[in-house]
C-alpha positions as CSV (number, residue, x, y, z in Angstrom):
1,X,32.6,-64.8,21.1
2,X,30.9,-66.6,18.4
3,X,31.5,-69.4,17.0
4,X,30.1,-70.7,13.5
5,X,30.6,-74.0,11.9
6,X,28.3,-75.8,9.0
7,X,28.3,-79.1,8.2
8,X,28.6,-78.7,4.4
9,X,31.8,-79.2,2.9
10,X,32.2,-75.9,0.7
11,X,33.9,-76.1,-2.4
12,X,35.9,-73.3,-3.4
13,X,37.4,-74.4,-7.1
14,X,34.2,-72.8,-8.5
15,X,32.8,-69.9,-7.2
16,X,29.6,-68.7,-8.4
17,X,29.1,-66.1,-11.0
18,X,26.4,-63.4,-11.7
19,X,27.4,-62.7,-14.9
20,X,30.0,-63.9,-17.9
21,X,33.3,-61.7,-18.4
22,X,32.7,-61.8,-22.3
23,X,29.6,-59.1,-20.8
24,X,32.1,-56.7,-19.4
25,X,31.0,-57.1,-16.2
26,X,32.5,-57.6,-13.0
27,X,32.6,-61.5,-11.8
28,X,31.4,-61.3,-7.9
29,X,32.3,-64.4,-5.8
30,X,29.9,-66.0,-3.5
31,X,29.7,-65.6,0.3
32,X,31.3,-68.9,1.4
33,X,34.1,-68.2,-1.0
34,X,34.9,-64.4,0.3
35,X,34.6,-65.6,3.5
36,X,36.9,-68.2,3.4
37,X,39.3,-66.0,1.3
38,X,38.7,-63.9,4.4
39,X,39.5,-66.7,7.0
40,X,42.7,-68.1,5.0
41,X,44.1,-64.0,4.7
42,X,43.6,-63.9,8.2
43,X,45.8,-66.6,8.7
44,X,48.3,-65.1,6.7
45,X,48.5,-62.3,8.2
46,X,48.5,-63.8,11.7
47,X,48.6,-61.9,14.9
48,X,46.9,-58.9,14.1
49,X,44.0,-59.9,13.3
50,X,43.9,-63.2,15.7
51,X,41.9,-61.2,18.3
52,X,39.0,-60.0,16.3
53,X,38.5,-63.5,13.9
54,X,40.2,-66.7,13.4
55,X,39.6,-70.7,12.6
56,X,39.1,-73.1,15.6
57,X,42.0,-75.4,16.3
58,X,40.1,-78.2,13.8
59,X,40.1,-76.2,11.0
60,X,36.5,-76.9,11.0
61,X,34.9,-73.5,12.4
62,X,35.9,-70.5,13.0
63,X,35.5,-68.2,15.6
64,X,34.5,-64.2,16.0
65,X,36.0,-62.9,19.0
66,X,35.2,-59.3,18.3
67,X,32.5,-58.3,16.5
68,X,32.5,-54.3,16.7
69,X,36.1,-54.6,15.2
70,X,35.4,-57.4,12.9
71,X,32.3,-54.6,11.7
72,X,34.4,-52.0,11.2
73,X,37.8,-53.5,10.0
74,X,36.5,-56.5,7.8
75,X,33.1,-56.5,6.2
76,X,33.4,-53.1,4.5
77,X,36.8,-55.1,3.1
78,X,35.9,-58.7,1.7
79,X,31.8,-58.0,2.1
80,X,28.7,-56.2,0.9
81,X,27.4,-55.9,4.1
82,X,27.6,-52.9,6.1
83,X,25.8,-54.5,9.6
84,X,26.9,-57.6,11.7
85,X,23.4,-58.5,12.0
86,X,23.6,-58.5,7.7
87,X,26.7,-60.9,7.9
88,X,25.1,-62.8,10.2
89,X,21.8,-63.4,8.3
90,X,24.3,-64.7,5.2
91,X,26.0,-67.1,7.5
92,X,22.5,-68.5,8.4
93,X,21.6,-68.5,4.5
94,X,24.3,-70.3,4.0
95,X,24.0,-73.6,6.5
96,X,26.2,-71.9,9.3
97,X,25.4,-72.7,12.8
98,X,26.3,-70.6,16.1
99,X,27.9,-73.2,18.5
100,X,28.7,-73.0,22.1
101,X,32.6,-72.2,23.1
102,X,32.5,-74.7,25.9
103,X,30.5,-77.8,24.1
């Protein structure tokens, strides 16, 4: 199991933007924003998913319980990258910490 948390409070009214939509180009959303568009359909969905990824009781962190599933299921879904060690970089990128289940 891993478990990531950050201490940053993410804002997700505005997510960031490689280009304008006047361009013609596609808008791409930032990490912490598909990722917690990925956390909060998870939720929705419930059960099925419960097993491989999921928020901590707080709310505060979540947790990845399976990460060969969570590789093959979700990244190619709501990421760009193809490897767990990739997502994982991202998360560090982004102020995320690995914590201990059992402190």
């Amino acid at each position: 199991n891993m478990v990531v948390s950050t201490g940053a409070t993410l804002s997700m009214d505005a997510p960031r933007c490689n280009s304008s939509p006047r361009e013609g180009r596609q808008i791409r959303m930032s990490f912490p924003v598909k990722l917690h568009n990925m956390l909060a359909q998870m939720d929705l969905i419930g059960a099925g998913f419960s097993d491989i990824v999921q928020w901590n009781k707080e709310g505060c962190a979540f947790a990845i319980h399976d990460p060969t599933s969570f590789s093959y299921l979700l990244l190619p879904k709501f990421f760009r990258a193809k490897r767990f060690s990739s997502f994982q970089r991202q998360l560090r990128a982004y102020g995320f910490k690995r914590k201990n289940l059992y402190t």
